[in-house]
C-alpha positions in Angstrom: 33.7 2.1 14.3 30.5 3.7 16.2 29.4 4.9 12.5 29.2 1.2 11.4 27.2 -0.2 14.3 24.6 3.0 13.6 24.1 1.7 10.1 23.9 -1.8 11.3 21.1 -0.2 13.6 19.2 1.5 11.0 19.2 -1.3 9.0 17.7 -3.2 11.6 15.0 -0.6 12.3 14.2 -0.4 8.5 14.1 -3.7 8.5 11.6 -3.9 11.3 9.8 -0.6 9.6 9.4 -2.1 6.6 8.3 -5.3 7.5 5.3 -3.6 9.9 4.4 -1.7 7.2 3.5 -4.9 4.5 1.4 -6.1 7.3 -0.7 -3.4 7.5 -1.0 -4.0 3.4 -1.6 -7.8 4.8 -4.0 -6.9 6.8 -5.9 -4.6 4.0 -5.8 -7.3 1.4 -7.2 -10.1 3.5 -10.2 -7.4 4.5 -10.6 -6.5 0.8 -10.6 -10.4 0.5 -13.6 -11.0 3.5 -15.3 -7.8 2.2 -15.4 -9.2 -1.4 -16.7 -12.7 -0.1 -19.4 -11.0 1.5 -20.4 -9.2 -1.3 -20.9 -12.7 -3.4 -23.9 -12.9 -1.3 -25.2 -9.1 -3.0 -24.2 -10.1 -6.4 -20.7 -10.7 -8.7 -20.4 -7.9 -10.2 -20.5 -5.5 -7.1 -18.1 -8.2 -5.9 -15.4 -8.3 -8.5 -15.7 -4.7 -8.7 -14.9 -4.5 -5.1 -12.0 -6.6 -5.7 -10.3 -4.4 -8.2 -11.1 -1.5 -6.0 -9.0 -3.3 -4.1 -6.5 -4.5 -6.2 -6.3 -0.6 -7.5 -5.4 0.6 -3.9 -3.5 -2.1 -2.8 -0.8 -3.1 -6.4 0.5 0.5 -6.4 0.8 1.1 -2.9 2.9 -2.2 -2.2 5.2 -0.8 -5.3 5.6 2.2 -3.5 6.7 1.1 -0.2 8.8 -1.8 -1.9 11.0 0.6 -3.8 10.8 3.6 -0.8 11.5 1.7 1.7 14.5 -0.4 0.6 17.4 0.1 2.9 20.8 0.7 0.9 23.8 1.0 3.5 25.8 3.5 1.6 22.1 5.9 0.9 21.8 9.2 2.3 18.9 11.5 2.9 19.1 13.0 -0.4 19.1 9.9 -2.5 16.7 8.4 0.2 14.0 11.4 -0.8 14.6 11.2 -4.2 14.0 7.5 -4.3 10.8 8.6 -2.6 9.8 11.2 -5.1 10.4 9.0 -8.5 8.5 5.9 -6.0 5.7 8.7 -6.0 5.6 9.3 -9.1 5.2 5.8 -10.8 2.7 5.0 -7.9 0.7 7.4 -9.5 1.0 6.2 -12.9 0.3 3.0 -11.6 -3.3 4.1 -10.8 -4.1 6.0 -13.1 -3.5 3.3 -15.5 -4.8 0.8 -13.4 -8.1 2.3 -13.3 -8.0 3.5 -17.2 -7.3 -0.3 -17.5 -10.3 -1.3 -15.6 -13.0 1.4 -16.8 -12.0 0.5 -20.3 -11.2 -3.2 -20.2 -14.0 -4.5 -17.0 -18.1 -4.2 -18.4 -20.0 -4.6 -16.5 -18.6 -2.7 -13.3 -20.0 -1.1 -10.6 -18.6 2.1 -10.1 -19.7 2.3 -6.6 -18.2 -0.5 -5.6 -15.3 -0.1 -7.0 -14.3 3.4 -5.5 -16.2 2.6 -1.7 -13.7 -0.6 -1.6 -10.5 1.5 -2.9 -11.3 4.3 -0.5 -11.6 1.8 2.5 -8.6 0.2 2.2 -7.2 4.2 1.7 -8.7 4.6 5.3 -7.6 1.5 6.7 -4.1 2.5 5.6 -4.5 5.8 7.0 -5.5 4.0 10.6 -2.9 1.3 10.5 0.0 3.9 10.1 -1.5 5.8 12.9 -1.2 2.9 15.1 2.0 2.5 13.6 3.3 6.0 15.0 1.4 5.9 18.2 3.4 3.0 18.7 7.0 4.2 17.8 5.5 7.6 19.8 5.6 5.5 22.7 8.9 3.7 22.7 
């Protein structure tokens, strides 16, 4: 009976895990977002480029964490890393599809843009799950 409360548990704290984690992706987009108005102001084609920069980082990451972090009851560690490895996988395809996609199909773009804006929402992923585990650190 104590085995079917833990999975009710873990399922909770997945739950909770999961959700924290698509507001950090939240957060990112609505930055990408401000970041993208501002850069209106520059000109449109830094800004759209900006945009998919954004849209680059942001599509395949939220497909990731989608499929990796869905919580089956009867899933154990094996499957669980396995899910993680095949979510891997296609993440990368994603992007590197993505951004043949968007060299081949977007003229004019600017290039600088484009990558500044996908690795800044790469750092602000990196510092929202580092407040993320400073937080579960201190529970």
């Amino acid at each position: 009976m104590s085995v079917g409360k833990g999975n009710l548990k873990q399922g909770a704290h997945s739950r909770k895990t999961r959700g924290r984690i698509f507001r950090i992706f939240l957060i990112q987009a609505v930055i990408c977002l401000l970041l993208c108005a501002g850069l209106l102001l520059v000109n449109l084609e830094t800004a759209y480029s900006a945009l998919l920069g954004g849209a680059l980082y942001l599509l395949p990451n939220l497909y990731f964490a989608d499929r990796a972090l869905r919580f089956s009851a009867g899933q154990n560690a094996k499957q669980a890393l396995a899910e993680m490895y095949v979510s891997q996988i296609w993440k990368m395809a994603l992007s590197a599809v993505g951004f043949a996609a968007v060299f081949i199909l977007i003229q004019p773009l600017n290039p600088f843009s484009l990558f500044g804006t996908f690795i800044l929402m790469q750092i602000l992923g990196w510092i929202g799950q580092m407040n993320l585990n400073t937080r579960f650190l201190k529970l």
